[in-house]
Backbone as a chain_set.jsonl record, in Angstrom:
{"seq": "XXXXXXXXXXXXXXXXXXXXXXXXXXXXXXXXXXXXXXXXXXXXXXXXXXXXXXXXXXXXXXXXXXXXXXXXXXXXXXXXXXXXXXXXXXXXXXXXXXXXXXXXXXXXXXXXXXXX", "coords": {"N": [[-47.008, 56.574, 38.821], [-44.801, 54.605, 37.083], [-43.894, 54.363, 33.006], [-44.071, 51.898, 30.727], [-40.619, 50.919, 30.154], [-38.236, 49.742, 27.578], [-35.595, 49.199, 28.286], [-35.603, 47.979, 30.492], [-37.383, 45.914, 30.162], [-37.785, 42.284, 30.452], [-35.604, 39.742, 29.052], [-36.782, 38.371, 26.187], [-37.711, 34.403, 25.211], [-34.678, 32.782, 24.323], [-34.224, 31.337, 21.452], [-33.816, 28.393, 19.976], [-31.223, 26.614, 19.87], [-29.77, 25.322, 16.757], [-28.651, 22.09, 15.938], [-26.955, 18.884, 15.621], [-25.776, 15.844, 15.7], [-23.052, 13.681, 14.969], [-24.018, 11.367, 13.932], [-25.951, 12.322, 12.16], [-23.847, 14.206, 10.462], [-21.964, 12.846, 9.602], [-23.113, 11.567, 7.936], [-23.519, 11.438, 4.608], [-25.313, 12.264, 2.713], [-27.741, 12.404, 4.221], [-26.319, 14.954, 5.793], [-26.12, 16.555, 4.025], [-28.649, 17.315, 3.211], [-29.546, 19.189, 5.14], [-29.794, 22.305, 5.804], [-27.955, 25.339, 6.435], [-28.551, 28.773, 6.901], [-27.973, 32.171, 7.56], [-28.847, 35.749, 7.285], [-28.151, 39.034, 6.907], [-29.424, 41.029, 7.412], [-29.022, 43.606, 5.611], [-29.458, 42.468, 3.235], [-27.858, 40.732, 2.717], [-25.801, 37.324, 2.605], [-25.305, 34.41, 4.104], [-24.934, 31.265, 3.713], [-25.407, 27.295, 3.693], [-24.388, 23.763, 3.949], [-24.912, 21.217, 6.12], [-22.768, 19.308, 5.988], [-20.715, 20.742, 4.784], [-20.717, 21.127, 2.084], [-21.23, 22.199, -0.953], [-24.012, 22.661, -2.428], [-25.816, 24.379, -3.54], [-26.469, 26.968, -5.901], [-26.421, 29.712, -4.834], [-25.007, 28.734, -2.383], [-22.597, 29.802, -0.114], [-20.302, 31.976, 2.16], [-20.251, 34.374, 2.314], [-23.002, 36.27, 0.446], [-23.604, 39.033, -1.399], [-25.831, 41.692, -1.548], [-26.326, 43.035, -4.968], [-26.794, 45.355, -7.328], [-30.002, 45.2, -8.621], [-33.067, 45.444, -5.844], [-33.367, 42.54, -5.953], [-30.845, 41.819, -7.379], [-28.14, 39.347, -6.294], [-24.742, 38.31, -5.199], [-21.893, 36.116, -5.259], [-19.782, 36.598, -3.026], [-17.881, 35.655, -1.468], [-16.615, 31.888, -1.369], [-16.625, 29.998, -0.053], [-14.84, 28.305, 2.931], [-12.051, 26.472, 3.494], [-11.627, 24.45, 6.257], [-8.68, 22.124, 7.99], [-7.302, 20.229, 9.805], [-4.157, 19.982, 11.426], [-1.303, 18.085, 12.642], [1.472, 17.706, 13.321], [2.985, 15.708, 11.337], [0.659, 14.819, 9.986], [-2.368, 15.673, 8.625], [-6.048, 16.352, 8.419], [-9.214, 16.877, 6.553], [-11.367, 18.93, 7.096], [-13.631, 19.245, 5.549], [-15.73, 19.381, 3.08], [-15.973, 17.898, -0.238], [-17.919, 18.16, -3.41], [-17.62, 17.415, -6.485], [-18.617, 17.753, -10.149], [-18.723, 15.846, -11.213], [-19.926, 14.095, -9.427], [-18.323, 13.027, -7.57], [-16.802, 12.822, -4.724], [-14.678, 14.651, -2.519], [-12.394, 16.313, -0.451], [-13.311, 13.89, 2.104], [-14.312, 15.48, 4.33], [-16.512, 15.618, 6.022], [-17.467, 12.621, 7.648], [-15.229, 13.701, 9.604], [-16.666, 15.569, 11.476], [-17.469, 16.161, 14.69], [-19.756, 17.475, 15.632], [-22.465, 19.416, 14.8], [-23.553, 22.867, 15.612], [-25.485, 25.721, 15.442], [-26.222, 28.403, 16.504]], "CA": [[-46.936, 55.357, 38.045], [-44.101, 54.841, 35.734], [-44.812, 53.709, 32.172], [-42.876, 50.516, 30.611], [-39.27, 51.241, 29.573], [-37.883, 48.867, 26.753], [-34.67, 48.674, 29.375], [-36.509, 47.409, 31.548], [-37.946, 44.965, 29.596], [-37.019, 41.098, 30.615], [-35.388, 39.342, 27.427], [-37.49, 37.23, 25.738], [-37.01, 33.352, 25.624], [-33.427, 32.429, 23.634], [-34.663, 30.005, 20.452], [-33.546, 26.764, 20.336], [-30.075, 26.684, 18.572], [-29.619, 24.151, 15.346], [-27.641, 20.688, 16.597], [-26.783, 17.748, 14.581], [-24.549, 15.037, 16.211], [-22.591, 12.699, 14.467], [-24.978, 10.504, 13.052], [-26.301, 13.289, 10.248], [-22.822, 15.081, 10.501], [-21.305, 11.075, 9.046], [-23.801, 10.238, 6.694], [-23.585, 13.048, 3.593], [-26.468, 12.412, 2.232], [-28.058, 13.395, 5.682], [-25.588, 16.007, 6.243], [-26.026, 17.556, 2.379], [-30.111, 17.937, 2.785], [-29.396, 20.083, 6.303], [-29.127, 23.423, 5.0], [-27.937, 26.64, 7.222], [-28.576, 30.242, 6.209], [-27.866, 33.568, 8.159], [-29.146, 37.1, 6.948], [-27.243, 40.234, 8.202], [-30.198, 42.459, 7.796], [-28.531, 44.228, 4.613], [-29.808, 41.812, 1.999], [-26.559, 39.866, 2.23], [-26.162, 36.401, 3.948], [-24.501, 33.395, 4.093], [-25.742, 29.942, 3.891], [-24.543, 26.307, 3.012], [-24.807, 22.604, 4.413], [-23.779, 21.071, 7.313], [-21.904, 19.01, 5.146], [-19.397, 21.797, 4.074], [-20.379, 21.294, 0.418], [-21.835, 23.599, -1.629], [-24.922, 22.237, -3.194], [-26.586, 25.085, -4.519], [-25.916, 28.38, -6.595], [-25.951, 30.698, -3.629], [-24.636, 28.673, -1.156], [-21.422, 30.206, 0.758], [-20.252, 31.948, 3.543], [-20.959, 36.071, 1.763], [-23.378, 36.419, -0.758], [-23.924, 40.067, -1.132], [-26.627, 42.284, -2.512], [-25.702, 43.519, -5.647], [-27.856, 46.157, -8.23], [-31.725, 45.61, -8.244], [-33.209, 44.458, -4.704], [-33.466, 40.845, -5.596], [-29.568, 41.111, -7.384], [-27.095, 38.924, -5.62], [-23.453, 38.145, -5.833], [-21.341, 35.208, -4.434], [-18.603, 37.015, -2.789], [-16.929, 34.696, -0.957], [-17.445, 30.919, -1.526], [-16.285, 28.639, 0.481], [-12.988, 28.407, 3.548], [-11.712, 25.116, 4.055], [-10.137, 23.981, 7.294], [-7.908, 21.186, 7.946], [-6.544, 19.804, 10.969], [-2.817, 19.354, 11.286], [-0.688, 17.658, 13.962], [2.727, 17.019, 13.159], [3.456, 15.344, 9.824], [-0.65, 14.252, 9.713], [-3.272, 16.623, 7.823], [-7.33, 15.852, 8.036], [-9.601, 18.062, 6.082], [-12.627, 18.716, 7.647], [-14.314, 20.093, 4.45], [-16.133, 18.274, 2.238], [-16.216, 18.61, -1.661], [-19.063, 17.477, -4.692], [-17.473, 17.779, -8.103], [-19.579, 18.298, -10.794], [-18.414, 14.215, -11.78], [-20.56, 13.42, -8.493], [-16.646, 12.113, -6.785], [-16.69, 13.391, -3.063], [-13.265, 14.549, -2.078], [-12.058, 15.235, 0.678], [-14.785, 13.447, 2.534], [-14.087, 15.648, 5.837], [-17.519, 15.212, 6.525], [-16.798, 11.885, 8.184], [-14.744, 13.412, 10.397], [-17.399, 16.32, 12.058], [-18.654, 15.156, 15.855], [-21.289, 17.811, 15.493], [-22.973, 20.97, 13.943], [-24.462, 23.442, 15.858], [-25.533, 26.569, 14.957], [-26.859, 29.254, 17.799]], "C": [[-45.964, 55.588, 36.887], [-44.682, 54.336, 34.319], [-43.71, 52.485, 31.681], [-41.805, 51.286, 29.615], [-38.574, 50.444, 28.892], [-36.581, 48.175, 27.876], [-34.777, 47.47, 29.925], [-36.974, 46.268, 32.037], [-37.089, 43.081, 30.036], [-37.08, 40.475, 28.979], [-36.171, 38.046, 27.322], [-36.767, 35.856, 25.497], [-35.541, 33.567, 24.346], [-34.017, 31.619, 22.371], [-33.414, 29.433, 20.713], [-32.288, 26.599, 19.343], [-30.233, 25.276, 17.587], [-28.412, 23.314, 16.09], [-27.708, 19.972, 15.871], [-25.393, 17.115, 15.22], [-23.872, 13.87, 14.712], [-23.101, 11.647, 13.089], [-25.519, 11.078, 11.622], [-24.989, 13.697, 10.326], [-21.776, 14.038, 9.33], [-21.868, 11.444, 7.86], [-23.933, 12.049, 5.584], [-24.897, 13.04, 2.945], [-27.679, 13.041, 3.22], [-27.513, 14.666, 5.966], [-25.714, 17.212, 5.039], [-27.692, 18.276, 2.471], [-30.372, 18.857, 4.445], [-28.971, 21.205, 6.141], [-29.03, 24.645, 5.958], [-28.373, 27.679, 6.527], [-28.968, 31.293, 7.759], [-28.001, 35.083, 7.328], [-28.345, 38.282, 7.979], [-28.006, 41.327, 8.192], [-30.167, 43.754, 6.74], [-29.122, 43.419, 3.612], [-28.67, 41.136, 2.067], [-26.905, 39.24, 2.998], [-25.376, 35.014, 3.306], [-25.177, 31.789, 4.26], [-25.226, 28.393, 3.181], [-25.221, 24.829, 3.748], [-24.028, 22.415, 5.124], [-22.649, 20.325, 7.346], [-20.267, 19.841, 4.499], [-19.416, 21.899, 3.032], [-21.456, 22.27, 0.174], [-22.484, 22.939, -2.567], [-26.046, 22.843, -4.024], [-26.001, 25.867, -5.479], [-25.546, 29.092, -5.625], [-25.681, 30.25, -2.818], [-23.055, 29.34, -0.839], [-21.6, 31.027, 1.467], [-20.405, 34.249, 3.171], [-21.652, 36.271, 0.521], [-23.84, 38.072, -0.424], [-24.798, 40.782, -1.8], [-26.331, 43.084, -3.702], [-26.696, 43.98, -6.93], [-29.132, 46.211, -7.675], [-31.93, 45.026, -6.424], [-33.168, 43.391, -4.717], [-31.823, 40.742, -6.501], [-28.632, 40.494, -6.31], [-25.89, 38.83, -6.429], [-22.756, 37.709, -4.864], [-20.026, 35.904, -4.179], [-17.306, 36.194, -2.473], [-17.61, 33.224, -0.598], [-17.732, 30.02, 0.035], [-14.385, 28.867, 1.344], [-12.915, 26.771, 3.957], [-11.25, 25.144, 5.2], [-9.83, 22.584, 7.119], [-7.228, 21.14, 9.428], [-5.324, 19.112, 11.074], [-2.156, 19.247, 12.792], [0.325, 16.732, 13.385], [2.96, 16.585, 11.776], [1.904, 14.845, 9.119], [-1.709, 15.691, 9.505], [-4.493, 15.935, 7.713], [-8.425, 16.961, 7.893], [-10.888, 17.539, 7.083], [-14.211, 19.613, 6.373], [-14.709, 19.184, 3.551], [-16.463, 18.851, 0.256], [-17.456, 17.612, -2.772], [-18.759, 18.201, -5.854], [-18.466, 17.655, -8.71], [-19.651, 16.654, -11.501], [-19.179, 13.546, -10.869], [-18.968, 12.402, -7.557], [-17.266, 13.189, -5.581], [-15.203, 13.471, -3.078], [-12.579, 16.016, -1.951], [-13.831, 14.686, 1.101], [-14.368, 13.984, 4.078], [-15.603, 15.808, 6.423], [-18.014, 14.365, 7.737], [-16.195, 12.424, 9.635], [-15.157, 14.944, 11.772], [-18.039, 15.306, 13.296], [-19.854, 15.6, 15.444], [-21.383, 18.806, 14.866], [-23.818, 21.582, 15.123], [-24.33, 24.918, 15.438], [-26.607, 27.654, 16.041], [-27.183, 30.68, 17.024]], "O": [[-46.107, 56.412, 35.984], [-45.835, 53.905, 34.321], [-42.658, 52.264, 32.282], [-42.047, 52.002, 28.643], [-37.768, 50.045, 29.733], [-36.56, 46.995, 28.226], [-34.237, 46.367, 29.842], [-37.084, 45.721, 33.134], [-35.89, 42.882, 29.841], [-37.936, 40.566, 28.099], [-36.212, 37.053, 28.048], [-35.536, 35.825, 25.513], [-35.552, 34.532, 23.583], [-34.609, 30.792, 23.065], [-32.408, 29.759, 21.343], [-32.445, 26.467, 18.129], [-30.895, 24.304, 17.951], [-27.458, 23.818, 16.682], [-28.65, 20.162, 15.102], [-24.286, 17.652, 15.257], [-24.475, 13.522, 13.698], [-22.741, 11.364, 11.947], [-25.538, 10.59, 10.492], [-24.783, 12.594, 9.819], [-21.041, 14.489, 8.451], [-21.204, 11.63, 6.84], [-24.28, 13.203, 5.835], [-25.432, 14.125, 2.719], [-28.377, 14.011, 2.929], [-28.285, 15.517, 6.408], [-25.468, 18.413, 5.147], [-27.991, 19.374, 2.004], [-31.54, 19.092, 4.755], [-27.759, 21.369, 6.28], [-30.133, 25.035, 6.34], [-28.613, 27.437, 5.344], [-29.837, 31.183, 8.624], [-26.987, 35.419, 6.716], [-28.086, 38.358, 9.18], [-27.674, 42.398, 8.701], [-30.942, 44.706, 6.834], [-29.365, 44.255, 2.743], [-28.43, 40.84, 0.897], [-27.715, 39.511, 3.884], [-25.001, 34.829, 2.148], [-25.967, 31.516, 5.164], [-24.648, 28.457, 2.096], [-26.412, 24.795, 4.058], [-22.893, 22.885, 5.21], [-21.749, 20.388, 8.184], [-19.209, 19.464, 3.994], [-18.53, 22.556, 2.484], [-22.249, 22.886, 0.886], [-21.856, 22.55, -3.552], [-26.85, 22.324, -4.798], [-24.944, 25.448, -5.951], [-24.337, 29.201, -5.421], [-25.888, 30.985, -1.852], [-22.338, 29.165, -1.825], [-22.768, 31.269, 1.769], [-20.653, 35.101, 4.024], [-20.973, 36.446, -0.491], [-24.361, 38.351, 0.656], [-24.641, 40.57, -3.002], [-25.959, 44.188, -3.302], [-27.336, 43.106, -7.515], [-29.496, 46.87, -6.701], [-31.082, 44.333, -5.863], [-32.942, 42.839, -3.64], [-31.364, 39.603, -6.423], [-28.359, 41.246, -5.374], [-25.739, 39.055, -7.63], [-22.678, 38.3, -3.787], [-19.162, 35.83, -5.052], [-16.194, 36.116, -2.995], [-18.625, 33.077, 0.083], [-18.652, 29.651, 0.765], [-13.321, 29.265, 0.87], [-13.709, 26.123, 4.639], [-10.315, 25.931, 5.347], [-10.45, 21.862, 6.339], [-6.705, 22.111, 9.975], [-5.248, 17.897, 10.889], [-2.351, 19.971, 13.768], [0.232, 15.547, 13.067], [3.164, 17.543, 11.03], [1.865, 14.527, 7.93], [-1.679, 16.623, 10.309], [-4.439, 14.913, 7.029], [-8.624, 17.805, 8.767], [-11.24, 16.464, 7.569], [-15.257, 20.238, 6.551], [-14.004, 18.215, 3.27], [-16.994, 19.856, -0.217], [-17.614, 16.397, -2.652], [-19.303, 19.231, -6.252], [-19.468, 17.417, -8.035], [-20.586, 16.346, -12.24], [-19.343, 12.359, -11.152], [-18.95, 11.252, -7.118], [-18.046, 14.131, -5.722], [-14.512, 12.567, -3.548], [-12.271, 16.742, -2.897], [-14.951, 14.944, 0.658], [-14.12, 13.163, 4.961], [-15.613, 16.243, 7.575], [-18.698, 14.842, 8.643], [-16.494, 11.846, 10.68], [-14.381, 15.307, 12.656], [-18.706, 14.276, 13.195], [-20.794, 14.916, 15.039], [-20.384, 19.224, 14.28], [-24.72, 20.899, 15.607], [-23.229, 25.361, 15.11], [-27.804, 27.387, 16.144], [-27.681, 31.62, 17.643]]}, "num_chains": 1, "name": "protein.A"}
């Protein structure tokens, strides 16, 4: 009789990836209270809205652990893209000044969000 070998082992189910069509992806106020976050297992991690704005303190895309166990530190905030074709430019990034103005509003122009 062998005994069980982790190998071996059949992989447990997949979870259910994060989706968001259009409809929250449009509307920012929908799209701003949809919040991601990824851990890398180090105490660092990345996290934001599906919005593209940055509505907290620690939201962006490296916050890293930094001094005591609970110090952090926003490494890296925020990458815009933009979609260009020919003499035409559409951001797909969305911004919230501190005046409450939106701009760009590439929000708008997201089909979907998912996140696996």
């Amino acid at each position: 009789m062998h005994g069980s070998n982790a190998k071996d082992a059949a992989p447990g189910p997949m979870p259910c990836p994060i989706r968001f069509t259009r409809a929250i992806c449009g509307d920012l106020g929908q799209a701003e209270r949809r919040e991601w976050w990824i851990a890398n297992g180090l105490g660092g991690y990345a996290g934001g809205t599906i919005a593209g704005s940055l509505t907290r303190r620690y939201h962006g895309l490296l916050i890293a652990p930094i001094g005591s166990p609970l110090g952090r530190r926003l490494i890296l905030a925020k990458a815009d893209a933009t979609l260009i074709a020919g003499d035409h430019s559409w951001p797909l990034f969305t911004n919230r000044w501190r005046s409450g103005a939106i701009a760009p509003a590439g929000h708008v122009r997201i089909g979907s969000f998912h996140l696996d």
